[in-house]
SELUMGU-63796 format. One line per 8 residues: number of its first residue (from 1); for each residue x, z, y of N, C-alpha, C. Coordinates in steps of 0.2 Angstrom, whole numbers. Each point is the difference from the previous one (the first is absolute). Example, Ala and Ser with C-alpha at 12.3 -4.5 7.8 and 13.67 -1.06 7.14 Angstrom:
1 = 66:39:-28:-4:0:6:4:0:6  -2:-4:5:4:1:6:-4:3:5
This chain:
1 = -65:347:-418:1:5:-4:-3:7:2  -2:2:-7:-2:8:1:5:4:5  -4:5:4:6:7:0:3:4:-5  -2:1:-7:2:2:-4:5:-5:-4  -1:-7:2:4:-3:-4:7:-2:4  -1:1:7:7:0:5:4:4:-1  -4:5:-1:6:8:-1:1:2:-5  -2:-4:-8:0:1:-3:-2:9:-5
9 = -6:0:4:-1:7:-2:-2:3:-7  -1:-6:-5:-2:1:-6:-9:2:-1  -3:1:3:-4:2:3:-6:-5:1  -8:1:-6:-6:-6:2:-2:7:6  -7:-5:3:-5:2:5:-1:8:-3  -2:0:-4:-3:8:-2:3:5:0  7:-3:2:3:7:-3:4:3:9  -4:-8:4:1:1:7:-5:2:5
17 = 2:4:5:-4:3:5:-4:-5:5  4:-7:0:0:-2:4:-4:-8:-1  -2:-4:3:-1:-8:-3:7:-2:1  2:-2:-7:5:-2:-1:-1:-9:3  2:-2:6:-2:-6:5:4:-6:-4  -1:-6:3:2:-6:-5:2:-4:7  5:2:4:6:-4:5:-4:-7:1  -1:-2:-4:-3:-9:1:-4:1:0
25 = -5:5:1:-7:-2:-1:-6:5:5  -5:0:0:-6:5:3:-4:4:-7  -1:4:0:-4:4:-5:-7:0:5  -5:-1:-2:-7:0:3:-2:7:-3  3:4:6:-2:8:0:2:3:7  -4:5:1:-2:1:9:1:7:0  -2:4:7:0:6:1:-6:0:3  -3:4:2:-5:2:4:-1:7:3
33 = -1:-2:7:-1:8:1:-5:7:-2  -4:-6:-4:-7:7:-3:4:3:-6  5:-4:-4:1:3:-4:3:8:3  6:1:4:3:5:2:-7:3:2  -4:-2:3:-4:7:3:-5:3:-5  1:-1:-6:-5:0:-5:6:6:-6  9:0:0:4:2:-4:2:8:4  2:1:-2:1:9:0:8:2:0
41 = 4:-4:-2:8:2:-1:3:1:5  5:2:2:3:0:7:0:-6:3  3:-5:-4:5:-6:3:-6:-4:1  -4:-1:-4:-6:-3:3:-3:5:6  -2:4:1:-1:3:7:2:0:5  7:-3:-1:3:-1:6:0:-7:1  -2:-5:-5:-2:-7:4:-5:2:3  -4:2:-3:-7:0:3:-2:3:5
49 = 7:4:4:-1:3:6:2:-6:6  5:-2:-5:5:-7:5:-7:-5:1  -3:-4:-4:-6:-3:1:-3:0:5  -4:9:-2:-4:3:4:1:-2:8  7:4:1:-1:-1:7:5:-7:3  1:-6:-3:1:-5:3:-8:-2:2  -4:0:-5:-9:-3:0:-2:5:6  1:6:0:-1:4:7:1:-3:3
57 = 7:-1:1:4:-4:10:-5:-8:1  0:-1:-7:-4:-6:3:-8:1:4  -3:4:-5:-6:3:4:-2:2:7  7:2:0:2:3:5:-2:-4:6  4:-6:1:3:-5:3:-6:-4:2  -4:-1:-6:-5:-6:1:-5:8:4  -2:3:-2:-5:3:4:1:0:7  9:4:2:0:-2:6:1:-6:3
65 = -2:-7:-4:1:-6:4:8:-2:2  5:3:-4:8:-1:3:0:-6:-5  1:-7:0:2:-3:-2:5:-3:0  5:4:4:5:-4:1:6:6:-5  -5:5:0:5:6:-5:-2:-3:-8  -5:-3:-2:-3:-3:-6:6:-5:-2  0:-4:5:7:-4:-1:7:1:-2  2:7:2:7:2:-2:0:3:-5
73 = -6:5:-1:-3:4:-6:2:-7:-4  -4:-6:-1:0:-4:-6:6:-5:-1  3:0:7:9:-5:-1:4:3:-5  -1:4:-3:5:6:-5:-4:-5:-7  -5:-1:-1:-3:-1:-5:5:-8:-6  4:2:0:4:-8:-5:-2:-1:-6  1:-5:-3:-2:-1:-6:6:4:-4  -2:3:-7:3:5:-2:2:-3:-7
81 = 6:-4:-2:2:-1:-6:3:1:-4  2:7:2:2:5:-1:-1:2:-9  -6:0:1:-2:4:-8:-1:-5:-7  -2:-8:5:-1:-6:-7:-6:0:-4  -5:3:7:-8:3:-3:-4:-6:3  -4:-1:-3:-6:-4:6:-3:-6:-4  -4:-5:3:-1:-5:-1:5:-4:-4  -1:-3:-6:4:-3:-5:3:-6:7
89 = 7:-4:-1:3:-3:5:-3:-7:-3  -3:-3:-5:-3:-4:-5:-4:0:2  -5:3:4:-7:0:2:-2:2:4  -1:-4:8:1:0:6:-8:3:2  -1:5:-3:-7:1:1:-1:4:6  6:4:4:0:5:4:9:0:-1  3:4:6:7:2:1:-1:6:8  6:1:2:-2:5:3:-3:-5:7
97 = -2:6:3:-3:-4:8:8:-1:5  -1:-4:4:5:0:5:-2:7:6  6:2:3:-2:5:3:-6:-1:7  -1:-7:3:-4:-3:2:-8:0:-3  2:-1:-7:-7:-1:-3:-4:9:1  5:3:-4:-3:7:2:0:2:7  1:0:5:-3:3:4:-5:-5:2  -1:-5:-2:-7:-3:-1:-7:5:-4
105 = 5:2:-3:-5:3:-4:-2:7:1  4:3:2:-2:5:3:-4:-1:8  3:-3:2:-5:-3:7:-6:0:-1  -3:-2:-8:-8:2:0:-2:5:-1  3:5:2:-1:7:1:-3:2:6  2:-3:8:-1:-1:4:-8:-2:1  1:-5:-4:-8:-5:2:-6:5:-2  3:3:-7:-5:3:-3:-2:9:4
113 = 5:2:2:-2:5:4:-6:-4:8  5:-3:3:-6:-3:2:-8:0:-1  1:-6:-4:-8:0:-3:-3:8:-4  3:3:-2:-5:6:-3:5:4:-3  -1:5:5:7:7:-2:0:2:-5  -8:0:-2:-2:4:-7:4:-5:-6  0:-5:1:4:-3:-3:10:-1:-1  1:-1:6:5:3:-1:2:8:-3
121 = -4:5:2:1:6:-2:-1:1:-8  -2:-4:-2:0:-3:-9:7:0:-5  4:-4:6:5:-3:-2:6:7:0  0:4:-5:5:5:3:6:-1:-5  1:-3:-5:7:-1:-1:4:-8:-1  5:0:-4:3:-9:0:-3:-1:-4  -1:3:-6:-3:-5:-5:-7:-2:2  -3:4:3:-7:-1:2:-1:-7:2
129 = 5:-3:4:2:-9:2:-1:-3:-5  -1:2:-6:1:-5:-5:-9:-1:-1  -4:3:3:-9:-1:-2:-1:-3:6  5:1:5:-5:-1:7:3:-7:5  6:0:-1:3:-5:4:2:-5:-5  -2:-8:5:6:-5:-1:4:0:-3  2:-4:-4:7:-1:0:4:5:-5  -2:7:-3:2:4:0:-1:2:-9
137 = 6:-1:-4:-3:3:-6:6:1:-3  3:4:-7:4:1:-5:7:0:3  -2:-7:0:9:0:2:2:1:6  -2:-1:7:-2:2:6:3:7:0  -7:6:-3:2:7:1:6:2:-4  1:-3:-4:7:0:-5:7:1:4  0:-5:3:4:-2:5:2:4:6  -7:1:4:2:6:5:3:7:-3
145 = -3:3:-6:2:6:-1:5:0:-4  2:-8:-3:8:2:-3:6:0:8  -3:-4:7:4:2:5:-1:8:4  -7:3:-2:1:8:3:3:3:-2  1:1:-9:3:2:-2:8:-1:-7  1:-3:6:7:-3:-3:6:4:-2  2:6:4:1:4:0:2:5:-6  -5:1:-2:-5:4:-7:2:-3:-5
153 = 0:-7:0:3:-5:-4:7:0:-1  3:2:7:6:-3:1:5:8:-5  -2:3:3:-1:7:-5:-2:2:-9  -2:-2:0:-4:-3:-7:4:-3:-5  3:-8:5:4:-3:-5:7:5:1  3:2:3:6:6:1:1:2:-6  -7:5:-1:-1:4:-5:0:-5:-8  -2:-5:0:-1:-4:-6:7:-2:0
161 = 6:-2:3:5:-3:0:4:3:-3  -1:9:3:4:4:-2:-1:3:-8  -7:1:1:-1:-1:-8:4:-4:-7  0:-6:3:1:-7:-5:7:-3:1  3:6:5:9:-3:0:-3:-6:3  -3:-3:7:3:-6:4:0:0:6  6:-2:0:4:-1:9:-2:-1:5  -2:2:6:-4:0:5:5:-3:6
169 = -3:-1:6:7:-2:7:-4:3:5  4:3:5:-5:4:7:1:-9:4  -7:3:2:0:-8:6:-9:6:5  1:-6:4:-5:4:5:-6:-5:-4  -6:6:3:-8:-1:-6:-2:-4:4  -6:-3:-3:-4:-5:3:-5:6:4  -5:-1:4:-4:5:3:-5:5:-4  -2:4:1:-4:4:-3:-4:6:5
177 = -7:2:-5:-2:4:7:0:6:-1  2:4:6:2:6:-1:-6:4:1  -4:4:-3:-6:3:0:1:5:4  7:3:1:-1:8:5:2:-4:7  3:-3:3:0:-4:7:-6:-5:-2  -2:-3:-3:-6:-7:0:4:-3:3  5:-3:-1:1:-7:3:7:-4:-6  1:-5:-1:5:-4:-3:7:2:-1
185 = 3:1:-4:7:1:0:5:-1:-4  5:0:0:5:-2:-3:3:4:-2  6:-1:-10:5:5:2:7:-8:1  4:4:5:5:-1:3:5:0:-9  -1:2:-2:5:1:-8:-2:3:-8  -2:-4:-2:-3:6:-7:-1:-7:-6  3:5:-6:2:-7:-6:-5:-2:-2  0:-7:0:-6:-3:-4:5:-6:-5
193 = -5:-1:-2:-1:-4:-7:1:-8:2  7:-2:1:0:-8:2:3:-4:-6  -3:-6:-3:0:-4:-4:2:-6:4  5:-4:-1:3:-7:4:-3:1:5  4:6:3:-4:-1:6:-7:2:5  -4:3:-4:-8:-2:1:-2:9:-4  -3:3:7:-2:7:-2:-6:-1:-5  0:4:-3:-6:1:-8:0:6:2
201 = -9:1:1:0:7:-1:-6:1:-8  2:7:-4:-4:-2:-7:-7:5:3  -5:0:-3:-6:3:1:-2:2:-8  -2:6:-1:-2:5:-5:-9:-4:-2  3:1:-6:-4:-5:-4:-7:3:-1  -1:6:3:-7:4:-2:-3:-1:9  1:-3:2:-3:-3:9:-2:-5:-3  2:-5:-1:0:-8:0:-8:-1:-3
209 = -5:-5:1:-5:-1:-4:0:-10:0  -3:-1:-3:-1:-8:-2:-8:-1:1  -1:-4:2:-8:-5:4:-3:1:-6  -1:-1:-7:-2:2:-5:-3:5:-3  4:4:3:-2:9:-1:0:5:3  -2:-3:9:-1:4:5:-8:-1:1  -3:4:2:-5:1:2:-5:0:8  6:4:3:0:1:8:-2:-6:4
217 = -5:-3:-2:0:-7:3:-7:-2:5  1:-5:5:-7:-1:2:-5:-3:-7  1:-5:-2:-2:-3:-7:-4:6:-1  5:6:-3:-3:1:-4:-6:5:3  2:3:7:-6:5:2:-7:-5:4  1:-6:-2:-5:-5:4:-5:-1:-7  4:0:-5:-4:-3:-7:-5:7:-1  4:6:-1:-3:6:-5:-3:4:8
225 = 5:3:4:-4:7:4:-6:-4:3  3:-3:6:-3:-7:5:-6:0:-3  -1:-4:-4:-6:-5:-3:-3:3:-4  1:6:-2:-6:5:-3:-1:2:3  1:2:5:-2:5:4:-6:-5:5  3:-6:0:-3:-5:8:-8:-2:-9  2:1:-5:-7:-1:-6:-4:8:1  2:2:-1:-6:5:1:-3:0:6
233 = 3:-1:6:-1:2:5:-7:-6:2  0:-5:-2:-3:-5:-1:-6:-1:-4  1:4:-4:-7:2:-4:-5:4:2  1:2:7:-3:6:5:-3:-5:4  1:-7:1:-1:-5:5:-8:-2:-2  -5:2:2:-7:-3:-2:1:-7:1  -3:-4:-5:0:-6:0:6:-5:2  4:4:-5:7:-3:3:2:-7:-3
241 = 2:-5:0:-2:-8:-3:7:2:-6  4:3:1:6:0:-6:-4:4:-4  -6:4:1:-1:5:-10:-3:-6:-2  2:3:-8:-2:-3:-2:-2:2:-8  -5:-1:-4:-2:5:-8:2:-1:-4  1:1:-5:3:-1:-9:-6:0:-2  -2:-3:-6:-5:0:-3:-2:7:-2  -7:-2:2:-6:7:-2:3:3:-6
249 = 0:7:-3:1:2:-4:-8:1:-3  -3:2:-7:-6:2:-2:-3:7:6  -6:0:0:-2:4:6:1:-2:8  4:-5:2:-1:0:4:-1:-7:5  0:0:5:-5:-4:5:6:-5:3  2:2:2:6:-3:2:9:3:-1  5:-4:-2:7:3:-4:4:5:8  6:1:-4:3:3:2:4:-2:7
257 = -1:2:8:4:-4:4:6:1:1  3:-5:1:8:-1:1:2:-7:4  7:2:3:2:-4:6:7:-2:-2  2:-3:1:7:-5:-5:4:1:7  7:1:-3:5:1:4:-1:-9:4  0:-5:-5:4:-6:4:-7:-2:6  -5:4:0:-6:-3:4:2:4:7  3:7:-1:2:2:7:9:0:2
265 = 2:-3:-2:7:-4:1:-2:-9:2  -2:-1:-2:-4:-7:4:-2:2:5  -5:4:0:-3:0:9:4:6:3  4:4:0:2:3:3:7:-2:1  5:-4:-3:6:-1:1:4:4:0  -1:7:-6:4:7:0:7:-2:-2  3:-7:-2:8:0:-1:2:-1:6  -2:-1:5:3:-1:6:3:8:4
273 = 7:1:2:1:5:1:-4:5:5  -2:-6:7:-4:3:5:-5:5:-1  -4:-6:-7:-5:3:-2:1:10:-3  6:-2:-6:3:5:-1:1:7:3  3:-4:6:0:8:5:-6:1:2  -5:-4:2:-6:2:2:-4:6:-4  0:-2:-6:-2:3:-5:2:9:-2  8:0:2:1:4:-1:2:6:5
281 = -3:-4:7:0:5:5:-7:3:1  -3:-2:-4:-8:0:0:-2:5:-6  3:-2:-5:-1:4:-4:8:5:-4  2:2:3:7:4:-1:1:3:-8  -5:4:-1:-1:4:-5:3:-5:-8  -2:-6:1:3:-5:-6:6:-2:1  2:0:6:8:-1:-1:3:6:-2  -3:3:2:5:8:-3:1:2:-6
289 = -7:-2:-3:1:2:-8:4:-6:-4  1:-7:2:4:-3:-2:6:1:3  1:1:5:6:4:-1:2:3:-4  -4:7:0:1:5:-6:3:-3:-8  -5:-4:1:2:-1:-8:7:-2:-4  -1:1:-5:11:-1:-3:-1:-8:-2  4:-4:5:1:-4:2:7:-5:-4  5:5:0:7:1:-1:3:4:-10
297 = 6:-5:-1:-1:2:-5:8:-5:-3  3:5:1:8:-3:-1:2:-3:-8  3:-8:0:0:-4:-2:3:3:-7  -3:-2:-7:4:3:-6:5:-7:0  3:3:-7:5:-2:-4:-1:-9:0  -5:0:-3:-5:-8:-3:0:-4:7  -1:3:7:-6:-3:4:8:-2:2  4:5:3:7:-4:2:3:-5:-4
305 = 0:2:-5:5:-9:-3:-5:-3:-1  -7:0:2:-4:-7:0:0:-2:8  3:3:5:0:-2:6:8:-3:2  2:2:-4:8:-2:-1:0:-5:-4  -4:-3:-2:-1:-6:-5:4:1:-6  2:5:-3:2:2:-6:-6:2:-6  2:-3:-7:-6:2:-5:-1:8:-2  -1:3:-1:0:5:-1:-8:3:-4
313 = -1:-2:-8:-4:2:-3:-1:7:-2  -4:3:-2:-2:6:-3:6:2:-7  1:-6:-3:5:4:-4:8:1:3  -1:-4:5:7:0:5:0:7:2  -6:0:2:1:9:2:2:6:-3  -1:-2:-7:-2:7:-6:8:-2:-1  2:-7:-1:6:0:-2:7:3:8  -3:0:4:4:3:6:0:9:-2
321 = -9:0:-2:1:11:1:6:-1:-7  0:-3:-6:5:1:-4:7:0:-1  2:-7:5:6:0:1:3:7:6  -6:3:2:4:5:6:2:7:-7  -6:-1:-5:1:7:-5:6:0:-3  5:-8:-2:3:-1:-6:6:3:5  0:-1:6:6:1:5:0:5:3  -3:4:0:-1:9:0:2:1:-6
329 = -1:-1:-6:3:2:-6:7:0:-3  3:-7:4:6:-4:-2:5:4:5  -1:2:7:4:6:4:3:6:-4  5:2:0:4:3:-5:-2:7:7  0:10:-2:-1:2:5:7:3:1  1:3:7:8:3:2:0:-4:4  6:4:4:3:-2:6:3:-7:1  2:-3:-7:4:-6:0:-6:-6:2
337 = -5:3:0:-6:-7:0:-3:2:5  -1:6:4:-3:4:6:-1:-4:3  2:-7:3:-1:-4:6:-5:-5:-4  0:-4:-5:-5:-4:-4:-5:3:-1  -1:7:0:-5:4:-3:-2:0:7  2:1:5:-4:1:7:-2:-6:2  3:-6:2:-1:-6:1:-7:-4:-6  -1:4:-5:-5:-3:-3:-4:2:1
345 = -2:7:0:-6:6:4:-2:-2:5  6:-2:5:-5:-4:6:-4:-5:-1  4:-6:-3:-7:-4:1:-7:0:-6  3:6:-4:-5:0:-7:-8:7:4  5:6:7:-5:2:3:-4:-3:4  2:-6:6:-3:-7:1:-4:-3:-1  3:-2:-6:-7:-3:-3:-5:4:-4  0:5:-3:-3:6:-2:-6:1:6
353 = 1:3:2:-3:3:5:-2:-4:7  1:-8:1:-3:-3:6:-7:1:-2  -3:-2:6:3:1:5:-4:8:3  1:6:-4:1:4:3:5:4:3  6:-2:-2:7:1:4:4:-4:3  2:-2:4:4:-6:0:5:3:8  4:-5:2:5:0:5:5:6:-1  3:0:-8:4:3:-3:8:1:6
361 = 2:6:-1:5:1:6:6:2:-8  6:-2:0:6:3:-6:4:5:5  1:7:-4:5:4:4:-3:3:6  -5:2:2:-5:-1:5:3:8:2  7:0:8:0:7:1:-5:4:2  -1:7:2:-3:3:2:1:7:1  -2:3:5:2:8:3:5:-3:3  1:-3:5:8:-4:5:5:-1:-6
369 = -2:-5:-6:4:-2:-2:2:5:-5  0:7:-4:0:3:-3:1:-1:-5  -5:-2:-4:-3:0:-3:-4:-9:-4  3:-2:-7:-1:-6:0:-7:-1:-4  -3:-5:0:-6:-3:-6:1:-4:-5  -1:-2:-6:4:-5:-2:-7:-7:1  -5:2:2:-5:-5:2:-5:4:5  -2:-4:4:-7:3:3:-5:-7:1
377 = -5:2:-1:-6:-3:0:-7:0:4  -1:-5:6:-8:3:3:-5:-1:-5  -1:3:3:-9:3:-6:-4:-6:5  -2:-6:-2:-5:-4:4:-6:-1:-5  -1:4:-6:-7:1:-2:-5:0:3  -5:-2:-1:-8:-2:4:-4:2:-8  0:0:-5:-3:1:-5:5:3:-3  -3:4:-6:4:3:-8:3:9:0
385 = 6:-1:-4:2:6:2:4:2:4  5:-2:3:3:0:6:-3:1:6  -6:-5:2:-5:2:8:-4:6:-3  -2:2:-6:-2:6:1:1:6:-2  10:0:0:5:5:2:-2:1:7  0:-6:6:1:1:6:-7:5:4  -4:3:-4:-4:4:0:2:5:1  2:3:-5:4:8:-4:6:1:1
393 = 4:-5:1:8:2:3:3:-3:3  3:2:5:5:-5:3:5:-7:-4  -3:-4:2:3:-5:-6:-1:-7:5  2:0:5:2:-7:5:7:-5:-4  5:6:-4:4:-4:-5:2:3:-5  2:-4:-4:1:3:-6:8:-2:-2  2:6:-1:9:1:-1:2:0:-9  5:-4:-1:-1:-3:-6:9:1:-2
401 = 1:4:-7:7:3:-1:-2:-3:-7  6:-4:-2:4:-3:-7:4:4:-1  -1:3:-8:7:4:-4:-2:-4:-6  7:-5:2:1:-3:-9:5:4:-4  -2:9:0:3:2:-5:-1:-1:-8  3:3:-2:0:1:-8:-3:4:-5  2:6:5:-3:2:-1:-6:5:3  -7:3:-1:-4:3:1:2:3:10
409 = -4:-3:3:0:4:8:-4:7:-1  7:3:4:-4:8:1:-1:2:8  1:6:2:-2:3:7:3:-2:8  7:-3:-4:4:-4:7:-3:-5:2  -4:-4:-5:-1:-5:0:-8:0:6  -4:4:-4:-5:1:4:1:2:8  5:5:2:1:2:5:3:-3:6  4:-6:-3:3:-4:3:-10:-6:3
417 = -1:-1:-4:-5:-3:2:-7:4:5  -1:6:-2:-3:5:4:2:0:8  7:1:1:2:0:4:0:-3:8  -2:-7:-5:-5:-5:7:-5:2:3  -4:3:-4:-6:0:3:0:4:6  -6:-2:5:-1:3:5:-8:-2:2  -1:4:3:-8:-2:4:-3:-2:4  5:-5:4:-2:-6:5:0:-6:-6
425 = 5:-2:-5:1:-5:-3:-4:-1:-7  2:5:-4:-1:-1:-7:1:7:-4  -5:1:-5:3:7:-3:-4:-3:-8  5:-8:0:-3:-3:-7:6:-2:-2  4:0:-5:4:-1:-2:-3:-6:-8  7:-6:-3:0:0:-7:7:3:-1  0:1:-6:7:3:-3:0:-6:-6  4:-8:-2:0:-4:-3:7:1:-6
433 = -3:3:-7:4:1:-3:2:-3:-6  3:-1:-6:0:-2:-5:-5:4:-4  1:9:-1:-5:3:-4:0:6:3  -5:4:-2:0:10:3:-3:2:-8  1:7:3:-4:6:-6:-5:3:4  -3:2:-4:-7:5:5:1:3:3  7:5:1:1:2:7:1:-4:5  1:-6:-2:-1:-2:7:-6:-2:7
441 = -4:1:-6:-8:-1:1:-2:7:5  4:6:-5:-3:6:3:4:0:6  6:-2:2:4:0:7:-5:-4:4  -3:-7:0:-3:-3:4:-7:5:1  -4:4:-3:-3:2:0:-3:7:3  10:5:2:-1:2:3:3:2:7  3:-8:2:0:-3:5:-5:0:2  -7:-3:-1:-6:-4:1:-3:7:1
449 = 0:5:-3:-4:7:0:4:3:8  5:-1:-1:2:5:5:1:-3:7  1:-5:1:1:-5:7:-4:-5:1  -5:-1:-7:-4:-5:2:6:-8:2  4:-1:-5:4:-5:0:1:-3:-8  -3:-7:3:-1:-4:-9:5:-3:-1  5:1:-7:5:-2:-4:-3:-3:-5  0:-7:2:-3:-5:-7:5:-3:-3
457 = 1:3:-8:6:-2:-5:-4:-6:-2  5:-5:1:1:-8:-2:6:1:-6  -4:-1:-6:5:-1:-4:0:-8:-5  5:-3:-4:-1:-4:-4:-6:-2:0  -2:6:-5:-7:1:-5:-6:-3:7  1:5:3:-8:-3:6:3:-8:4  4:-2:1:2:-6:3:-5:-4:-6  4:2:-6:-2:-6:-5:-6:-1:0
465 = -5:6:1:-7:1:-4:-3:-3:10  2:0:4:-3:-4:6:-2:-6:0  7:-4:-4:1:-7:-1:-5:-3:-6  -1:6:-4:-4:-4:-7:-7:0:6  -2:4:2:-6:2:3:-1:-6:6  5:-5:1:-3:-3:5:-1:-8:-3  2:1:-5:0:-8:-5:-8:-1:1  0:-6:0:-7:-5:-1:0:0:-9
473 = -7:2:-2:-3:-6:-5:-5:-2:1  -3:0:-7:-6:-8:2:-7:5:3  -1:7:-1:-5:2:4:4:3:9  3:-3:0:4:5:5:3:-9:4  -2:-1:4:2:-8:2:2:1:6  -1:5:2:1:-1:9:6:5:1  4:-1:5:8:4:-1:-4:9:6  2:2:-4:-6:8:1:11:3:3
481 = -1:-2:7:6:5:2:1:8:1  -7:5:0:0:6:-2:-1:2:-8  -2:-4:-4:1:2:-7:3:4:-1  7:1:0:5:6:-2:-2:5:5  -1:1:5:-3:5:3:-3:7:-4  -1:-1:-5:-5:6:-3:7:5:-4  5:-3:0:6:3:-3:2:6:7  -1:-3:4:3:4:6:-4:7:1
489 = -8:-3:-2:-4:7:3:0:3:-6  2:-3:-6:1:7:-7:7:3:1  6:-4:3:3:6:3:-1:2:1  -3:-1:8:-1:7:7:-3:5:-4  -6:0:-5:-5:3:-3:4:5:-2  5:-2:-2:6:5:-9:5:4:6  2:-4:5:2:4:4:-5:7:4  -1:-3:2:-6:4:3:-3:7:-4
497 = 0:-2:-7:-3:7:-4:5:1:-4  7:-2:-1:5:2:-4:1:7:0  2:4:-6:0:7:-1:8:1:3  1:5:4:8:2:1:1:7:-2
């Protein structure tokens, strides 16, 4: 059974933060550590410092030849079943390694410093194992970094649990590493999520990628950077026996010379990893720009219920944005509905807006408790209009206040929401209403003139007109999750040049 179907939370995938896991089964979806080093939000920063410097100590270790510290460093490493992520249980194509096998693995770390330091000095983070070493792919770094960072997890689901009303139990944690000491540790007490017994930690559905739709891969930088690069290079070779010419075009003597990917992967054996590092310590400059490149790209709507083995057609979708309209409409407003109306804002924000905001907090104190939220939200945008808020204003999160009044919000309403901001955090606020009048525009407006703090009125009317805007038709086939996007920046616009 699903988790949303144990706790009965009424609640599909979209309108949750988290991959809603399936108890009996494996979902073939990973973590990696490029993705953190590549994300900007806090919580992701803070994995990718934990990573960081566990792959440090390893570096560490192996340079100085401690191999008997490599060993304790990697005893911590268990298999992680925690989350119900990995290789499907159906298809034995890979599972985690024994702790024996990885320090196997990491041991050829050693050999390789050995042989050529320049090579070793290549190898500068975990994911990088995935091009270079044995042994070493998806579910492997999956695996280590859901046990570095378990913690953050363990934390995360806390936060989901409390969100969704379900019951936690304090028990001592499985290990985790701690990035400010660098070494392994435990908490001695802290609630987690146990189901018959058996810790579940949930993992935020805008991390996760599937073999399908990731890119970061040796495959892929052997096919495209590698081999064009290793073809040009080739066509410099005087009398090299792989050119070869295309027919003469009119005018000329001899055709155009060209060298075929499969004629310097046969003689060169560039799927081999050895080769791979070689390559790459030789030539750096192309693994950086693959690097660079956007690699990553958080799973939509469609892509999850087809990894979930659920149908989920094009008009499933249009018929989901309009069952979310009819129940926005069907909510009566006033205090007697106030908890309906905030419960449905969550997940209709949720799915709205993944995966530019996500790891929703409810009630979220702040100022030592002072003072409450009725939602907050990290800002995890990489593209659209929310990452390029993170330019112009403080906007690490975004604080999120439901009035299911009746009638028309006025100055309280705004002020209570102002309130929050500060400029270590956030000076972005929504204000999620049934409706406003133009003064209201003009109060957001001269917020925004005078403190430089954006009040974005979410009313009915723009909720609806986001959901029309994300529907598929027939010229429009591919699920566009920034489409309603352009609603947001004709707000800020009106805000921003409103008359007061």
């Amino acid at each position: 059974m699903k988790i949303s179907e144990i706790f009965k939370l009424n609640k599909s995938q979209h309108e949750l933060d988290f991959i809603d896991i399936d108890l009996d089964d494996e979902l073939p979806l990973f973590l990696d550590a490029h993705i953190f080093s590549s994300k900007n939000d806090p919580w992701s920063e803070k994995c990718d410092l934990i990573i960081k410097d566990f792959f440090r100590k390893i570096h560490e270790t192996v340079k100085l030849d401690r191999k008997e510290e490599l060993y304790k460093l990697c005893s911590f490493l268990n298999e992680p079943n925690e989350t119900c992520l990995g290789r499907s249980k159906g298809k034995p194509r890979g599972s985690f390694q024994s702790t024996e096998i990885l320090i196997e693995i990491f041991e050829q770390l050693f050999d390789i410093k050995k042989r050529n330091q320049k090579q070793f000095q290549t190898i500068e983070t975990l994911s990088d194992m995935k091009f270079y070493i044995d042994g070493v792919g998806n579910d492997t770094i999956s695996d280590i970094v859901t046990n570095l960072i378990r913690y953050q997890l363990i934390l995360y689901t806390n936060e989901q649990c409390k969100l969704n009303g379900i019951p936690t139990e304090k028990q001592i944690s499985k290990p985790y590493w701690n990035d400010i000491s660098s070494r392994w540790e435990k908490e001695e007490s802290i609630n987690q999520l146990i189901i018959d017994g058996k810790r579940i930690l949930l993992v935020p559905k805008n991390i996760v990628f599937s073999e399908s739709y990731y890119t970061f891969t040796k495959e892929r930088f052997v096919q495209h950077d590698m081999l064009e690069f290793l073809q040009e290079k080739e066509l410099q070779v005087p009398n090299s026996p792989l050119i070869k010419h295309r027919v003469p075009k009119k005018n000329q003597d001899i055709g155009e010379a060209f060298v075929t990917k499969k004629s310097i992967r046969e003689r060169d054996n560039v799927d081999k990893k050895q080769n791979v590092l070689e390559f790459s310590s030789k030539y750096p400059a192309i693994m950086e720009t693959f690097k660079n490149k956007k690699h990553f790209k958080s799973l939509n709507v469609a892509e999850l219920y087809k990894i979930q083995e659920d149908s989920f057609s094009d008009d499933d979708y249009n018929n989901l944005l309009d069952a979310f309209i009819k129940t926005l409409k069907s909510i009566p407003s006033g205090n007697k509905y106030a908890n309906d109306y905030h419960e449905f804002i969550l997940g209709l924000l949720t799915f709205i807006f993944y995966p530019s905001l996500s790891h929703p907090k409810k009630e979220t104190p702040i100022d030592n408790a002072r003072k409450r939220i009725d939602i907050t939200y990290v800002n995890t945008a990489d593209t659209g209009f929310f990452c390029n808020l993170k330019s112009e204003i403080t906007s690490n999160y975004i604080y999120v206040e439901c009035k299911n009044y009746s009638d028309k919000v006025s100055n309280p309403e705004f002020d209570q929401l102002a309130g929050r901001f500060n400029e270590s955090s956030s000076k972005v606020g929504m204000l999620v209403c049934r409706k406003v009048n133009d003064l209201a525009y003009e109060r957001a407006s001269g917020q925004y003139r005078r403190k430089k703090e954006l009040l974005l009125i979410i009313t009915d009317e723009l909720l609806i007109s986001m959901l029309n805007d994300m529907k598929l038709s027939e010229d429009k086939s591919d699920i566009n999750i920034l489409a309603h996007e352009k609603r947001l920046y004709e707000l800020k616009r009106r805000i921003e040049v409103e008359r007061y």
